[in-house]
PDBQT receptor file of N, H, CA, C and O in Angstrom, charges set to zero:
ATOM      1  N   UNK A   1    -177.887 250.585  15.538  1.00  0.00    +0.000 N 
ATOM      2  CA  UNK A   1    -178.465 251.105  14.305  1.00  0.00    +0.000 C 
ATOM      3  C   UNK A   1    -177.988 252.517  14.023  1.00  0.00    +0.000 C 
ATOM      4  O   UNK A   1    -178.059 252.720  12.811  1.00  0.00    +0.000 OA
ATOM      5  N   UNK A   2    -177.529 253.570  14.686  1.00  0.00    +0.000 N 
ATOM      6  H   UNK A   2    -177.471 253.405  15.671  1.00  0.00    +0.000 HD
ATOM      7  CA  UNK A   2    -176.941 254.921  15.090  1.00  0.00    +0.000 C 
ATOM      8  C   UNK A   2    -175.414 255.058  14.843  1.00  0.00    +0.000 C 
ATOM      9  O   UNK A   2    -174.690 256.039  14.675  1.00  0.00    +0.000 OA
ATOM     10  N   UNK A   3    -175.206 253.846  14.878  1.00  0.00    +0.000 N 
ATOM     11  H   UNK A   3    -175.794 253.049  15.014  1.00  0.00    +0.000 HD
ATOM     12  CA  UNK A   3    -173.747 253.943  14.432  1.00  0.00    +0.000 C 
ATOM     13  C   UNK A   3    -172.715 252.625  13.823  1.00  0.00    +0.000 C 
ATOM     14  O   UNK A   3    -173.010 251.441  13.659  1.00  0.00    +0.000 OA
ATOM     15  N   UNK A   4    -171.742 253.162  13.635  1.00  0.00    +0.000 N 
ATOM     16  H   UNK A   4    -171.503 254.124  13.769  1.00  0.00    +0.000 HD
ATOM     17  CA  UNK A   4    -170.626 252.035  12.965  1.00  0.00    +0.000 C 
ATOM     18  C   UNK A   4    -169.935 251.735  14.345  1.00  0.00    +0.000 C 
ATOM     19  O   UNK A   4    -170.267 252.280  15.398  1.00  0.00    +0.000 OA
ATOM     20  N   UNK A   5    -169.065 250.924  14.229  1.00  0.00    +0.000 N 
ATOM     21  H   UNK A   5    -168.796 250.481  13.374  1.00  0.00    +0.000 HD
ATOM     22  CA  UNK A   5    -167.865 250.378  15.499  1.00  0.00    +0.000 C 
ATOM     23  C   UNK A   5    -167.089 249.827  14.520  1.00  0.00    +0.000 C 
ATOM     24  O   UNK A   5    -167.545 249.146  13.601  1.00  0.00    +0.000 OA
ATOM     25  N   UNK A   6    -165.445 250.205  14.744  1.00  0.00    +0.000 N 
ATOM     26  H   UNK A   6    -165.075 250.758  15.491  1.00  0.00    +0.000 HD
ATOM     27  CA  UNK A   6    -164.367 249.694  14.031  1.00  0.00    +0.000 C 
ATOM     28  C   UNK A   6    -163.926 249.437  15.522  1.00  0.00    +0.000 C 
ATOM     29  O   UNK A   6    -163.892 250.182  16.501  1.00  0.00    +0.000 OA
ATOM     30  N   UNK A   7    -163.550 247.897  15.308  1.00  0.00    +0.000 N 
ATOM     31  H   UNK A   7    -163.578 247.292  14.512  1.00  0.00    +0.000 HD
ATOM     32  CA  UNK A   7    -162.761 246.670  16.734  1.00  0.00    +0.000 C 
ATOM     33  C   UNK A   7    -161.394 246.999  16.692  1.00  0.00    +0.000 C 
ATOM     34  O   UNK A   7    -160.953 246.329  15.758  1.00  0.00    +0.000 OA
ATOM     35  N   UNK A   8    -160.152 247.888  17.353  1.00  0.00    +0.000 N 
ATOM     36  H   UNK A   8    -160.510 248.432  18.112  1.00  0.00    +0.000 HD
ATOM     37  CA  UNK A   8    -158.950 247.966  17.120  1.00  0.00    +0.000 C 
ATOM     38  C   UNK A   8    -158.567 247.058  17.854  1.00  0.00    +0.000 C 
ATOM     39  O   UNK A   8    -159.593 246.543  18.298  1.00  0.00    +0.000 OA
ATOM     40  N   UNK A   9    -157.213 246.267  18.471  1.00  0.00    +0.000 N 
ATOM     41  H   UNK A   9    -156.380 246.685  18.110  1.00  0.00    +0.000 HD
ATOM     42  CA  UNK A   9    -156.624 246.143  19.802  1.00  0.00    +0.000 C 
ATOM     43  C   UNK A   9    -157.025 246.962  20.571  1.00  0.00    +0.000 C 
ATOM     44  O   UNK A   9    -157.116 248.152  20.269  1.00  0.00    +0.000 OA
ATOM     45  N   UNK A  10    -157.367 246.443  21.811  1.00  0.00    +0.000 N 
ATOM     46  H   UNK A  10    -157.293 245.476  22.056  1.00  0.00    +0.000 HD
ATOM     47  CA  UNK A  10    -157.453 247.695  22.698  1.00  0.00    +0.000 C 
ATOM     48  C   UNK A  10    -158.332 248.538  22.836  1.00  0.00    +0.000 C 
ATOM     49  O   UNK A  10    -158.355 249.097  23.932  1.00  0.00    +0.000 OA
ATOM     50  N   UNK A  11    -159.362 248.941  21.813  1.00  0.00    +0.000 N 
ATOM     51  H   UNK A  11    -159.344 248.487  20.923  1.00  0.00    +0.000 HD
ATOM     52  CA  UNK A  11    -160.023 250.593  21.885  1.00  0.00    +0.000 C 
ATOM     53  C   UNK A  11    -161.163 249.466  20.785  1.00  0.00    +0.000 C 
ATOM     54  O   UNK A  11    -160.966 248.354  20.295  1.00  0.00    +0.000 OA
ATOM     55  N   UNK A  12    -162.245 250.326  20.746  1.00  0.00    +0.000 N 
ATOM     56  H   UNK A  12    -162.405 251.229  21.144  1.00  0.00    +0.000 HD
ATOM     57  CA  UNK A  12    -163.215 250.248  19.512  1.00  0.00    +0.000 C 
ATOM     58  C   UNK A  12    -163.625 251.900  19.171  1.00  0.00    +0.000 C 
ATOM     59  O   UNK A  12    -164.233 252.578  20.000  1.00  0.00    +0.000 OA
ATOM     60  N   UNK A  13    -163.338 252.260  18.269  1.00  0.00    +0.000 N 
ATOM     61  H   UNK A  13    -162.844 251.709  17.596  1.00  0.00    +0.000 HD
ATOM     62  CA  UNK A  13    -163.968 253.225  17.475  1.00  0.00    +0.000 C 
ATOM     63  C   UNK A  13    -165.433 253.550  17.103  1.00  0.00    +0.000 C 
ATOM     64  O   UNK A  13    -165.876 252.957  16.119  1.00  0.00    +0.000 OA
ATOM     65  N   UNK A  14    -165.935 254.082  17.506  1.00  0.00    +0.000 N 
ATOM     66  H   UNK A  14    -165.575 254.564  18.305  1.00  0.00    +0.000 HD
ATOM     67  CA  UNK A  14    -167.469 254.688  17.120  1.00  0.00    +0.000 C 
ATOM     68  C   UNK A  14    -167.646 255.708  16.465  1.00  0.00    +0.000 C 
ATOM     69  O   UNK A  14    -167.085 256.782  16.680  1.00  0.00    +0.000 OA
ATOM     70  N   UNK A  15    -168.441 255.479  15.601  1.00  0.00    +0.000 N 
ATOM     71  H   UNK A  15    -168.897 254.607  15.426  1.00  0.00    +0.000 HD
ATOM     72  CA  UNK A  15    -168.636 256.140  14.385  1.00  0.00    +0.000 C 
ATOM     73  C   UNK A  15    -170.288 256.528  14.044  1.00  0.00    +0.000 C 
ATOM     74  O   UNK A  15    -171.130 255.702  14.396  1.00  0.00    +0.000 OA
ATOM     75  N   UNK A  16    -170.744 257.810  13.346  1.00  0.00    +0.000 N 
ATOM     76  H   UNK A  16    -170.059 258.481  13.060  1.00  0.00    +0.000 HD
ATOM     77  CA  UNK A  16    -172.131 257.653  13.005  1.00  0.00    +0.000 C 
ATOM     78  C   UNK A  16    -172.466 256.678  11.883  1.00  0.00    +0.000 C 
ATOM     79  O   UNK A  16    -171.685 256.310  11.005  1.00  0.00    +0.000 OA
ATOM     80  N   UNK A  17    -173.561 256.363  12.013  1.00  0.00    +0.000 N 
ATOM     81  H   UNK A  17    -174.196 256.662  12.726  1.00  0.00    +0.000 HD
ATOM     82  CA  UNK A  17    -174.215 255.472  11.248  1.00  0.00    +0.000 C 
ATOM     83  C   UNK A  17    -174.071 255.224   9.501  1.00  0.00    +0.000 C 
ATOM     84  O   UNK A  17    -174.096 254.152   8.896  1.00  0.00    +0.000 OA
ATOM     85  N   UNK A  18    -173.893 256.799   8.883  1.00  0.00    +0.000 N 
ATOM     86  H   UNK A  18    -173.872 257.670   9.374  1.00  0.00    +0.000 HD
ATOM     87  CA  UNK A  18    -173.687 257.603   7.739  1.00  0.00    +0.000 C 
ATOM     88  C   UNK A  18    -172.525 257.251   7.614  1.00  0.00    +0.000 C 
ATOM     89  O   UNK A  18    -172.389 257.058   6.406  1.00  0.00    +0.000 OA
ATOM     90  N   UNK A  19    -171.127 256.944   8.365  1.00  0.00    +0.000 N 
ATOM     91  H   UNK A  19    -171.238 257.101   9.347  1.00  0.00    +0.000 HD
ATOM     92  CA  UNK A  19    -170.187 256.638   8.113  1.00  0.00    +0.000 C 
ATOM     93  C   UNK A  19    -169.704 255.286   7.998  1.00  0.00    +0.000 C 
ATOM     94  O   UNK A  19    -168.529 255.102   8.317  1.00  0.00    +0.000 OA
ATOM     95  N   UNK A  20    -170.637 253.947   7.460  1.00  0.00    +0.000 N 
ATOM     96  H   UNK A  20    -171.592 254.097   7.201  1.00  0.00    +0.000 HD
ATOM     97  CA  UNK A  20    -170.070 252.805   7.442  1.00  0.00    +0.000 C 
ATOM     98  C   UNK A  20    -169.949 252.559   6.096  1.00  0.00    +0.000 C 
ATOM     99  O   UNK A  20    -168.968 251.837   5.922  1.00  0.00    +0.000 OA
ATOM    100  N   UNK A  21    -170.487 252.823   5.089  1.00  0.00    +0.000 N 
ATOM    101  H   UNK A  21    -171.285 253.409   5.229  1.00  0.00    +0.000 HD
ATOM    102  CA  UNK A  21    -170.486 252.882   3.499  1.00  0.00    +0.000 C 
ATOM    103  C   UNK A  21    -168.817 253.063   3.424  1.00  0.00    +0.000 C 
ATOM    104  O   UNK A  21    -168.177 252.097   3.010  1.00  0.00    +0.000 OA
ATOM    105  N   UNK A  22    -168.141 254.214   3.796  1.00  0.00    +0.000 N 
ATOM    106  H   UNK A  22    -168.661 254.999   4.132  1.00  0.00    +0.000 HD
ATOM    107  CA  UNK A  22    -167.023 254.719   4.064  1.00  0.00    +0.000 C 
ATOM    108  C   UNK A  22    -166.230 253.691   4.661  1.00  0.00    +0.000 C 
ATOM    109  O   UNK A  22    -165.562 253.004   3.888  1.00  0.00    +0.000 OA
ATOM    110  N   UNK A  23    -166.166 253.420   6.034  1.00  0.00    +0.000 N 
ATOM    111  H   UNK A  23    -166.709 253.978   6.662  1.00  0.00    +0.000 HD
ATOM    112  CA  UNK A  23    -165.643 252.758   6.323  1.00  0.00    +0.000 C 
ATOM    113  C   UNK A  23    -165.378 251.145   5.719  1.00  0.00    +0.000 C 
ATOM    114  O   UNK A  23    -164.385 250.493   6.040  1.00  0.00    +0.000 OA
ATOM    115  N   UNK A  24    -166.313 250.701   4.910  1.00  0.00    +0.000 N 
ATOM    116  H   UNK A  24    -167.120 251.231   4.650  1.00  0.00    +0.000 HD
ATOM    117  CA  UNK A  24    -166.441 249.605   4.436  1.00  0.00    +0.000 C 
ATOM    118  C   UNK A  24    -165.294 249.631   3.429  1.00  0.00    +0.000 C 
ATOM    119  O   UNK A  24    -164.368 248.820   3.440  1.00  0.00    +0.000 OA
ATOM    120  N   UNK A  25    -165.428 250.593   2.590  1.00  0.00    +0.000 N 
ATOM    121  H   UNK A  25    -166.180 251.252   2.581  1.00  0.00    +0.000 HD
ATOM    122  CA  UNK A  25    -165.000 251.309   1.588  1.00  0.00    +0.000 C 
ATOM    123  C   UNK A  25    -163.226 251.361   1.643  1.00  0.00    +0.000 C 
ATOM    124  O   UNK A  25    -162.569 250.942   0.690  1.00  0.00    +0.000 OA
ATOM    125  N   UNK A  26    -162.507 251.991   3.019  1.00  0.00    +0.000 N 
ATOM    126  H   UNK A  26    -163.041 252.332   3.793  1.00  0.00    +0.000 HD
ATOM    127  CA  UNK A  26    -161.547 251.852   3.278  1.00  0.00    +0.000 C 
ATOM    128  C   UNK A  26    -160.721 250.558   4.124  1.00  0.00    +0.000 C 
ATOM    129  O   UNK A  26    -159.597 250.571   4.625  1.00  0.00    +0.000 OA
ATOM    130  N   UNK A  27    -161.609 249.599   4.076  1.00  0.00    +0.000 N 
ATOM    131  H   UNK A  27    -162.522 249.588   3.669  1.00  0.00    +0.000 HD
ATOM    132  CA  UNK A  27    -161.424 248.399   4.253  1.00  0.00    +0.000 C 
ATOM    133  C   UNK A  27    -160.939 247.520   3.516  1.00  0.00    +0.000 C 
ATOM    134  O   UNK A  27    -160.342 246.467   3.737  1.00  0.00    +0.000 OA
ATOM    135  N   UNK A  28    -161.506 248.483   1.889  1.00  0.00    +0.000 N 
ATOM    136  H   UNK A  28    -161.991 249.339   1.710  1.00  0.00    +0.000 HD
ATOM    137  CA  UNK A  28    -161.175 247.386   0.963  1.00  0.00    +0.000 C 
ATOM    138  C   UNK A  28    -159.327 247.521   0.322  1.00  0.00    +0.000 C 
ATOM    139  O   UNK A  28    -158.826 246.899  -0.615  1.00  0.00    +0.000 OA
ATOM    140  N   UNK A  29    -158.699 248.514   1.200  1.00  0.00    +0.000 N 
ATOM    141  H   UNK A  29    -159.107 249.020   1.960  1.00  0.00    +0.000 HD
ATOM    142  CA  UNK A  29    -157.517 248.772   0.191  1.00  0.00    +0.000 C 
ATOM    143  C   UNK A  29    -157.643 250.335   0.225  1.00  0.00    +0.000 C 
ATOM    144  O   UNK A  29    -158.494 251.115   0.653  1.00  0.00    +0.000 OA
ATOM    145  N   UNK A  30    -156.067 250.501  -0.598  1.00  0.00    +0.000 N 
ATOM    146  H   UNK A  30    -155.375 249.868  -0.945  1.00  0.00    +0.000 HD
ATOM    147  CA  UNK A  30    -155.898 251.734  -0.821  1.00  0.00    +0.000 C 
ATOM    148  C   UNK A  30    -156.913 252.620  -1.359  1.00  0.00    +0.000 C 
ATOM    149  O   UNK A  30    -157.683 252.300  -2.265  1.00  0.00    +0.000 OA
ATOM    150  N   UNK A  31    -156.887 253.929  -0.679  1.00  0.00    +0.000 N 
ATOM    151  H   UNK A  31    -156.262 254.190   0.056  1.00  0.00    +0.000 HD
ATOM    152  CA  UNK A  31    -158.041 254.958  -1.027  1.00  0.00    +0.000 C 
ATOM    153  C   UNK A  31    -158.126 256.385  -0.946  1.00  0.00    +0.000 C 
ATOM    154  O   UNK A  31    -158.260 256.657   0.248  1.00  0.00    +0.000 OA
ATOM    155  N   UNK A  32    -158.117 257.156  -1.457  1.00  0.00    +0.000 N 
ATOM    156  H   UNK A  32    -158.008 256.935  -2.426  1.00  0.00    +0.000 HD
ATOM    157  CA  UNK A  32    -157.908 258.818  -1.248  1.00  0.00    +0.000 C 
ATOM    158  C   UNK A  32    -159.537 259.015  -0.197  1.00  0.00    +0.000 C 
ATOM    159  O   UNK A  32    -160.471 258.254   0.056  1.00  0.00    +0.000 OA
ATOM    160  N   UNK A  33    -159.239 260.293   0.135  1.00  0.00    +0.000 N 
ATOM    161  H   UNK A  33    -158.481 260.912  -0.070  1.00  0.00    +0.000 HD
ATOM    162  CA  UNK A  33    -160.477 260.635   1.257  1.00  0.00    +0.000 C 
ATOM    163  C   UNK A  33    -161.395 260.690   0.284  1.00  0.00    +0.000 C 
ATOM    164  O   UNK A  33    -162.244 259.820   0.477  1.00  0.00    +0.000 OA
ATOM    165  N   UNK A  34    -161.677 261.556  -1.025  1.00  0.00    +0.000 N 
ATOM    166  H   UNK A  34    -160.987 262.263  -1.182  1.00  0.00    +0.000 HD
ATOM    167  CA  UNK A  34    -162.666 261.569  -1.616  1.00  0.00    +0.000 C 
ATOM    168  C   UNK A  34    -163.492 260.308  -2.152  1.00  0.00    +0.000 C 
ATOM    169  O   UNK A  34    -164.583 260.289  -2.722  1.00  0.00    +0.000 OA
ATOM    170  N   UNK A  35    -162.557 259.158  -1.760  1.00  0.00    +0.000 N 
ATOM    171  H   UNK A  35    -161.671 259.173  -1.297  1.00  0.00    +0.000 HD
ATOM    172  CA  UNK A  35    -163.370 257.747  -2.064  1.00  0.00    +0.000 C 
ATOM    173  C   UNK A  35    -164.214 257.606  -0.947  1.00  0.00    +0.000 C 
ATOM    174  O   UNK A  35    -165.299 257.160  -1.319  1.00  0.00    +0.000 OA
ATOM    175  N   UNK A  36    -164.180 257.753  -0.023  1.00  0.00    +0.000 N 
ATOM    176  H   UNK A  36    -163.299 258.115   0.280  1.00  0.00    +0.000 HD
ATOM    177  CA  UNK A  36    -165.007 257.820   0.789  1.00  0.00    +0.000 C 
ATOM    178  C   UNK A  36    -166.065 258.108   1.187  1.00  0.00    +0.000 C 
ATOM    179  O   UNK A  36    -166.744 257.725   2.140  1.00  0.00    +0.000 OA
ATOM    180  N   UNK A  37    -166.272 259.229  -0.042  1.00  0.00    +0.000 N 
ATOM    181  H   UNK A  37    -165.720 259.540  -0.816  1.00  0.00    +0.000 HD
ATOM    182  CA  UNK A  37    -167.530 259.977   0.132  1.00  0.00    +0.000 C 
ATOM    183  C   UNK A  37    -169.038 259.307  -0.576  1.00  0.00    +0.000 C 
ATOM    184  O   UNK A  37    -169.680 259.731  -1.536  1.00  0.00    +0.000 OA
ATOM    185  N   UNK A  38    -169.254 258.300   0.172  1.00  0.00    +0.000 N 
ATOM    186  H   UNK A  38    -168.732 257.956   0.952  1.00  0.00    +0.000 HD
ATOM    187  CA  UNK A  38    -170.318 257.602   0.011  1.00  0.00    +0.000 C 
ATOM    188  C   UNK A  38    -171.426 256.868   0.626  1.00  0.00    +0.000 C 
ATOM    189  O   UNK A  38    -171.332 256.706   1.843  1.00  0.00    +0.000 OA
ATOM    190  N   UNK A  39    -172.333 256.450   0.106  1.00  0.00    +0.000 N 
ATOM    191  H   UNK A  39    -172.409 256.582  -0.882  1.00  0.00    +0.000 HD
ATOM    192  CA  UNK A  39    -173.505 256.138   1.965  1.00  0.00    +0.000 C 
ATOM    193  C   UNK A  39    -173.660 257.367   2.684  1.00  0.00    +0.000 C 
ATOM    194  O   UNK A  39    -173.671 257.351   3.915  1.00  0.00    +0.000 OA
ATOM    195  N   UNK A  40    -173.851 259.052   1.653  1.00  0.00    +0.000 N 
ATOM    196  H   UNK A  40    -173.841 259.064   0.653  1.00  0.00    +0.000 HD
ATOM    197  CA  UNK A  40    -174.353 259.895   2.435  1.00  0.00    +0.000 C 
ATOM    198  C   UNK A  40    -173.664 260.739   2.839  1.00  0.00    +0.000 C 
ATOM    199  O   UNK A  40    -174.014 261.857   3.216  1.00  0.00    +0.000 OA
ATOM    200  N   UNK A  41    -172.157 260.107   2.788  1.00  0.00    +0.000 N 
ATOM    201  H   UNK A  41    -171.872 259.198   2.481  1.00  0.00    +0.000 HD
ATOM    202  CA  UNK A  41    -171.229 261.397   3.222  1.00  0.00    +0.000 C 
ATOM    203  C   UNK A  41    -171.114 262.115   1.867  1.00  0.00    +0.000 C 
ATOM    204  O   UNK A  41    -171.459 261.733   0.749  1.00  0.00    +0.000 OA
ATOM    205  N   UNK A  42    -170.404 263.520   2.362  1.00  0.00    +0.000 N 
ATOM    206  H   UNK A  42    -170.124 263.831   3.270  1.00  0.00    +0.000 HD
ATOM    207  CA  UNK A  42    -169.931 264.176   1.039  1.00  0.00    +0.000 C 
ATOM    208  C   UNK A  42    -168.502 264.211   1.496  1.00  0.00    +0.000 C 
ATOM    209  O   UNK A  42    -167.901 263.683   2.432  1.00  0.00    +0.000 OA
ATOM    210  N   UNK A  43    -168.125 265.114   0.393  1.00  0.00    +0.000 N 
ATOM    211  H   UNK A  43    -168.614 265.543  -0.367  1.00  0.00    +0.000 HD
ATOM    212  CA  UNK A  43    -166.383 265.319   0.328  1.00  0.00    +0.000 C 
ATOM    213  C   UNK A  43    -165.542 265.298   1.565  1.00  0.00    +0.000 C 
ATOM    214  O   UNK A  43    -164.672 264.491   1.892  1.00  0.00    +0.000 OA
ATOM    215  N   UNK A  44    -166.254 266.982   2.542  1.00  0.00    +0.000 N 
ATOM    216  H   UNK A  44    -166.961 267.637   2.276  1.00  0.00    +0.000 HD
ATOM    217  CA  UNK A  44    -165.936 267.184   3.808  1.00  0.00    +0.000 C 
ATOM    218  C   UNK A  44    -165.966 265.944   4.552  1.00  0.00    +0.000 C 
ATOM    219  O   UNK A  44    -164.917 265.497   5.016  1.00  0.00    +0.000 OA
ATOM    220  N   UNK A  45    -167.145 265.305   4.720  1.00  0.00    +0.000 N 
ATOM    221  H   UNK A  45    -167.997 265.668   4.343  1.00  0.00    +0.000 HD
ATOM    222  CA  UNK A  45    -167.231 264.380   5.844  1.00  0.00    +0.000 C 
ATOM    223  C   UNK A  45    -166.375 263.317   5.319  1.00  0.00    +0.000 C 
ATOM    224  O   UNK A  45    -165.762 262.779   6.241  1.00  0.00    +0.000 OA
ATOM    225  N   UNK A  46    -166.089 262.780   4.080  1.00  0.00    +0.000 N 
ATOM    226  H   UNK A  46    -166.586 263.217   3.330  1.00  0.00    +0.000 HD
ATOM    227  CA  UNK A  46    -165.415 261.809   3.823  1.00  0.00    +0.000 C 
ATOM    228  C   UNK A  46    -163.603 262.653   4.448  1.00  0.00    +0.000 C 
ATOM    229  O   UNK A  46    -163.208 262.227   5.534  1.00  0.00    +0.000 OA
ATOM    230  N   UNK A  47    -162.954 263.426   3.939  1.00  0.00    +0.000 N 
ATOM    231  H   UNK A  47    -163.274 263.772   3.057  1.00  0.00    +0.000 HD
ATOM    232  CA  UNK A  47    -162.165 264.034   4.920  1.00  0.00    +0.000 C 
ATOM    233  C   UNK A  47    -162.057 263.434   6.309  1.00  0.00    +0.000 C 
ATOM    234  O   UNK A  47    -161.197 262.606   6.609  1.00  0.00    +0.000 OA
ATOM    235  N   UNK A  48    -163.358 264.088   7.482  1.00  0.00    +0.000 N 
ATOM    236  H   UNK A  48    -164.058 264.760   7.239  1.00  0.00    +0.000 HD
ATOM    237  CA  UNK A  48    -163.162 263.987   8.607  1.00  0.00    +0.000 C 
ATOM    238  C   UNK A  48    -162.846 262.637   8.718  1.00  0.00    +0.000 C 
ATOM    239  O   UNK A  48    -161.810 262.371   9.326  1.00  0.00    +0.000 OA
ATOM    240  N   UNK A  49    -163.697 261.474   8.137  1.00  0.00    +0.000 N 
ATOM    241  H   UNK A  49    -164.539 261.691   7.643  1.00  0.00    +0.000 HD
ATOM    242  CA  UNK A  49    -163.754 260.081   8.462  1.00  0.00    +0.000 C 
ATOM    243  C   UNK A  49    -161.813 259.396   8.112  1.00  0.00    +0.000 C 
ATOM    244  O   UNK A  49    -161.204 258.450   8.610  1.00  0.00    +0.000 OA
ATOM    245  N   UNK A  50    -161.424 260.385   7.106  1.00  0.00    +0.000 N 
ATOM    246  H   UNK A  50    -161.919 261.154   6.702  1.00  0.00    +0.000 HD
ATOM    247  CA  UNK A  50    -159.758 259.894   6.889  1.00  0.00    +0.000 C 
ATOM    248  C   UNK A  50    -159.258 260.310   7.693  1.00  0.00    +0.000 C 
ATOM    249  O   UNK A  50    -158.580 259.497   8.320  1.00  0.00    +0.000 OA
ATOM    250  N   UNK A  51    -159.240 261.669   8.177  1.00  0.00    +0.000 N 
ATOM    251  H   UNK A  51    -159.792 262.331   7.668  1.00  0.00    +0.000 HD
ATOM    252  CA  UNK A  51    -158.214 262.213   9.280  1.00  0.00    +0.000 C 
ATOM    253  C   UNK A  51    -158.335 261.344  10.662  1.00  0.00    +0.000 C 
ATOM    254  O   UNK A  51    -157.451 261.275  11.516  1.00  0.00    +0.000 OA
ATOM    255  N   UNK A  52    -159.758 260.619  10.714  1.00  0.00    +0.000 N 
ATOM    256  H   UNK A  52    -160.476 260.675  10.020  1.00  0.00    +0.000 HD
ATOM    257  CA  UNK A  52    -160.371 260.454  12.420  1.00  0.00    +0.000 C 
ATOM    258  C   UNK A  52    -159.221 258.639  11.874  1.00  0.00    +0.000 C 
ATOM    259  O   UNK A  52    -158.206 258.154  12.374  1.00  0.00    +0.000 OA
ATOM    260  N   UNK A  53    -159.920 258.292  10.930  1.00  0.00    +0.000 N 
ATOM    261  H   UNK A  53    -160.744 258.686  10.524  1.00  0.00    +0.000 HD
ATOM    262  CA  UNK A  53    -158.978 256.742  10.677  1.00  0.00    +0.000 C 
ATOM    263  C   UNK A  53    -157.731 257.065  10.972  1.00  0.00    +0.000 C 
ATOM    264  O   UNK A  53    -157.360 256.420  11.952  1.00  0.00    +0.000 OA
ATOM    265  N   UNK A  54    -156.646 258.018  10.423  1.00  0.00    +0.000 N 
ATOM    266  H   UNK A  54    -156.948 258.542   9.627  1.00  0.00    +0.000 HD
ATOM    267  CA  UNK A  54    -155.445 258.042  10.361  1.00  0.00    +0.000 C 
ATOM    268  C   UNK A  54    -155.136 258.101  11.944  1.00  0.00    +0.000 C 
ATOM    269  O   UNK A  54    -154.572 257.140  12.469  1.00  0.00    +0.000 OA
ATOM    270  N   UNK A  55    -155.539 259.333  12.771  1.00  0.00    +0.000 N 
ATOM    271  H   UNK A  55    -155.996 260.113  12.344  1.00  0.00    +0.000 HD
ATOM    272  CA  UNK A  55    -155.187 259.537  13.972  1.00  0.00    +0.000 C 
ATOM    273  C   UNK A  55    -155.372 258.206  14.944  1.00  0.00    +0.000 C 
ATOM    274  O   UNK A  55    -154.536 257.858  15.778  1.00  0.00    +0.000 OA
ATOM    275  N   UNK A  56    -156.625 257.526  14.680  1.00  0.00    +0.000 N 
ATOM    276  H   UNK A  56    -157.304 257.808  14.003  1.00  0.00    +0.000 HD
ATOM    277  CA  UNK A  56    -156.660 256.561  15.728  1.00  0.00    +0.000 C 
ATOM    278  C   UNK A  56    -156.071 254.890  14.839  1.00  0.00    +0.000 C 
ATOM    279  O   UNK A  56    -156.724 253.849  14.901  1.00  0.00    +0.000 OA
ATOM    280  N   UNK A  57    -155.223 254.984  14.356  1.00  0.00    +0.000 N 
ATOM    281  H   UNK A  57    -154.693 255.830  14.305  1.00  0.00    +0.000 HD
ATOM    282  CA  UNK A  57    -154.050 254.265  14.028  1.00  0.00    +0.000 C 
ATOM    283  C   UNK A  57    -154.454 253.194  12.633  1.00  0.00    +0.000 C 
ATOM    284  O   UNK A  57    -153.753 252.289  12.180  1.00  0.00    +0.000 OA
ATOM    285  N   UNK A  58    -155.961 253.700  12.108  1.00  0.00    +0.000 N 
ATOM    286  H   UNK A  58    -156.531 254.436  12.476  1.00  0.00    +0.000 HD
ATOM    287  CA  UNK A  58    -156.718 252.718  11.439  1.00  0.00    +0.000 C 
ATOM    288  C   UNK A  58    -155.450 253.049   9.727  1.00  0.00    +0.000 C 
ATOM    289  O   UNK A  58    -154.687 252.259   9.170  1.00  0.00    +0.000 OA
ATOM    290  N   UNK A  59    -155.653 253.994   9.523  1.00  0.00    +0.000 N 
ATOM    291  H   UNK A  59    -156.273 254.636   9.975  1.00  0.00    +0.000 HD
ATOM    292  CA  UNK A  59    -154.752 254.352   7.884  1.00  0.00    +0.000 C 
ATOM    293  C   UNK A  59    -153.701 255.219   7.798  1.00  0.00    +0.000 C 
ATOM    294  O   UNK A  59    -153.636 256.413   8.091  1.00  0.00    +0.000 OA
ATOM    295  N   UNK A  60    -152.663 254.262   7.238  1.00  0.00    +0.000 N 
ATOM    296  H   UNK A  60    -152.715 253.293   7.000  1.00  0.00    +0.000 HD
ATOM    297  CA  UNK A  60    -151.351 255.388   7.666  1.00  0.00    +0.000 C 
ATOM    298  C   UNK A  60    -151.314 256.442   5.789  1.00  0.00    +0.000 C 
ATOM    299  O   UNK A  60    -151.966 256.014   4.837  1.00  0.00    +0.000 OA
ATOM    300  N   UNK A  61    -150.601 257.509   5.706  1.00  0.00    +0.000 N 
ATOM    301  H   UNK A  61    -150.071 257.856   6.480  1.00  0.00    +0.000 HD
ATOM    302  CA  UNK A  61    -151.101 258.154   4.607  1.00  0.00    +0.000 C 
ATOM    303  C   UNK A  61    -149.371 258.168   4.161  1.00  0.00    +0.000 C 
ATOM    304  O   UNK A  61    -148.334 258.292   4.814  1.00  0.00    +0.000 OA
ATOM    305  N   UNK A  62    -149.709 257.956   2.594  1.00  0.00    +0.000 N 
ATOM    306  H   UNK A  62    -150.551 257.855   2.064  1.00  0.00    +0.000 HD
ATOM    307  CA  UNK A  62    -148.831 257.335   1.808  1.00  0.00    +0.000 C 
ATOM    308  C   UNK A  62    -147.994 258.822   1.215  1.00  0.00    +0.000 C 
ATOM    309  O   UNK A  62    -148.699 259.729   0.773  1.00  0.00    +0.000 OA
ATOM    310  N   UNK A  63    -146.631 258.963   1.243  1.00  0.00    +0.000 N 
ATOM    311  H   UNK A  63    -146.059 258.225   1.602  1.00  0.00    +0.000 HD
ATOM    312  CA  UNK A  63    -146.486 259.946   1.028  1.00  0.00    +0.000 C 
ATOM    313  C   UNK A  63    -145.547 260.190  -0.316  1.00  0.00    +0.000 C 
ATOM    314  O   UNK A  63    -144.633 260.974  -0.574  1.00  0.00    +0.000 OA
ATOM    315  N   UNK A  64    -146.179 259.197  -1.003  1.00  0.00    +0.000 N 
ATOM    316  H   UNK A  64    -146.921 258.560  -0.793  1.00  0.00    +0.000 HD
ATOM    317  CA  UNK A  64    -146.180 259.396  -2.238  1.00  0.00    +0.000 C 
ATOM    318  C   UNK A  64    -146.138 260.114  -3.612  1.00  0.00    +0.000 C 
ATOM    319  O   UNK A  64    -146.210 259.460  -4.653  1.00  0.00    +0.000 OA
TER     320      UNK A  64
């Protein structure tokens, strides 16, 4: 109830609870960080939740 879990190969990701709106969110497809900011997060935290996806191999960033 405290938190999210994203299932990778290998690893599972844990996440706070506040961050599954988000995560749901970047599940669906392409998305800037500020889409993210929803289910409680704001701007910043939607940020952290892109940088923490990108690093642990979840969203690669389009350099478009």
């Amino acid at each position: 109830a405290g938190s999210v879990a994203v299932a990778l190969p290998g690893k599972t990701v844990t996440l706070p609870a506040v961050a599954a709106q988000g995560v749901r969110r970047l599940l669906q497809g392409p998305c800037a960080p500020a889409d993210l900011a929803v289910g409680g997060l704001d701007g910043e935290d939607a940020l952290v939740l892109a940088r923490r996806m990108v690093r642990e191999g979840v969203l690669m960033v389009d350099g478009a």
